[in-house]
N, C-alpha and C positions, 0 to 999 in steps of 0.2 A: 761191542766194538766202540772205540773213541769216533766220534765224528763232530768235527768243527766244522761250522759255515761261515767262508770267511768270503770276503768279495775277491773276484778275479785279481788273480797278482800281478805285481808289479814285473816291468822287465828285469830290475837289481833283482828281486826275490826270484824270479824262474833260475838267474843266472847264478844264482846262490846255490836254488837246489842238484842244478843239473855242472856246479864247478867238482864234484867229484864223482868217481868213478863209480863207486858201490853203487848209489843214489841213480847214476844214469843207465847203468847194466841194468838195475832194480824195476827201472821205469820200462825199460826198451821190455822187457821178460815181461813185464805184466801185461805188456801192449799187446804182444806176441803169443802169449797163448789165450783159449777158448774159452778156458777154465774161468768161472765167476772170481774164482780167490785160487791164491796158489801157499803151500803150505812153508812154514819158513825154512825145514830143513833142504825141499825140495829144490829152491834159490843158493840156499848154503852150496849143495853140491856142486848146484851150475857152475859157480862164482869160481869156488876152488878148482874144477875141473879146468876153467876155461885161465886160471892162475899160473904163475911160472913155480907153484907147488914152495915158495919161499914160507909166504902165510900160511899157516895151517887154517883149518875148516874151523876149530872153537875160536879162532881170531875173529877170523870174516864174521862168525856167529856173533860173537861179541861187540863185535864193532858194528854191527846193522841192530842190534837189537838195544842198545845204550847210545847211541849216536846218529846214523841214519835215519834209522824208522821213525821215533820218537821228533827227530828235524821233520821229516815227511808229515807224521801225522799233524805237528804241530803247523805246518799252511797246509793242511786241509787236503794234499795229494792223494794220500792214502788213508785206509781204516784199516786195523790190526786187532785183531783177535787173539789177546796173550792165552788166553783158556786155550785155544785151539791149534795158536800160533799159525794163523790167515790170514793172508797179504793181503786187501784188494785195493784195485787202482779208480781213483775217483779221478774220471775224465777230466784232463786240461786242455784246451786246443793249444794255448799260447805254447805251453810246456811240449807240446809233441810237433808244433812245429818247429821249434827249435834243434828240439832233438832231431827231427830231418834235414833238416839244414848242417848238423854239423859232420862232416869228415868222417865215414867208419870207424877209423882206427882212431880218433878221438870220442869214440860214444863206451869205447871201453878201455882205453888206455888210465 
C-alpha cells in the first residue's frame, strides 16, 4: 500500500480535497462503515447506485482510480491497495470536521 507522511493539512488543501463530490461521498463511506478497508468495486456500486444513473459505473471507476484516489493518496488521506483494490481511511480530524459541518445535500451533491 502507498503511504505518505505528510504533516496535518492545511485548511486550502482539506478544501481542495473535499471540493468534489466522489472525494467527499469516498471520505463520508470510509467513515461509515466497520470494515478496516472497503473494496474499490464495493464504492463503485454505492457511488452509481446513489447516482442519477447518467454516469455509468466504469466512469465513476475511472474517474476515482486515475484522479481521485491517486489526489487522496497523494495528502496522505488514504492508502490504496491496487493488488487488492483497498481503500482505507487514514484519520483526519480537520477533514471530518468539516465534512460535519457541511449541509447533507452538499456532502454528495
Amino acid at each position: 500500500m502507498a503511504h505518505h507522511d505528510r504533516p496535518s493539512l492545511s485548511l486550502s488543501e482539506s478544501f481542495k480535497i473535499l471540493s468534489n463530490s466522489y472525494r467527499r461521498q469516498l471520505l463520508i463511506y470510509l467513515q461509515m462503515k466497520s470494515a478496516d478497508a472497503v473494496g474499490l468495486d464495493e464504492f463503485v456500486a454505492h457511488i452509481h447506485e446513489k447516482s442519477d444513473k447518467t454516469t455509468t459505473a466504469k466512469r465513476i471507476r475511472l474517474s476515482l482510480v486515475h484522479i481521485h484516489i491517486p489526489k487522496l493518496i497523494d495528502y496522505g488521506v488514504i492508502e490504496y491497495d491496487r493488488q487488492n483494490e483497498n481503500i482505507r481511511y487514514r484519520k483526519r480530524t480537520k477533514l471530518e470536521t468539516l465534512l460535519e459541518a457541511m449541509p447533507m445535500n452538499a456532502q454528495s451533491a
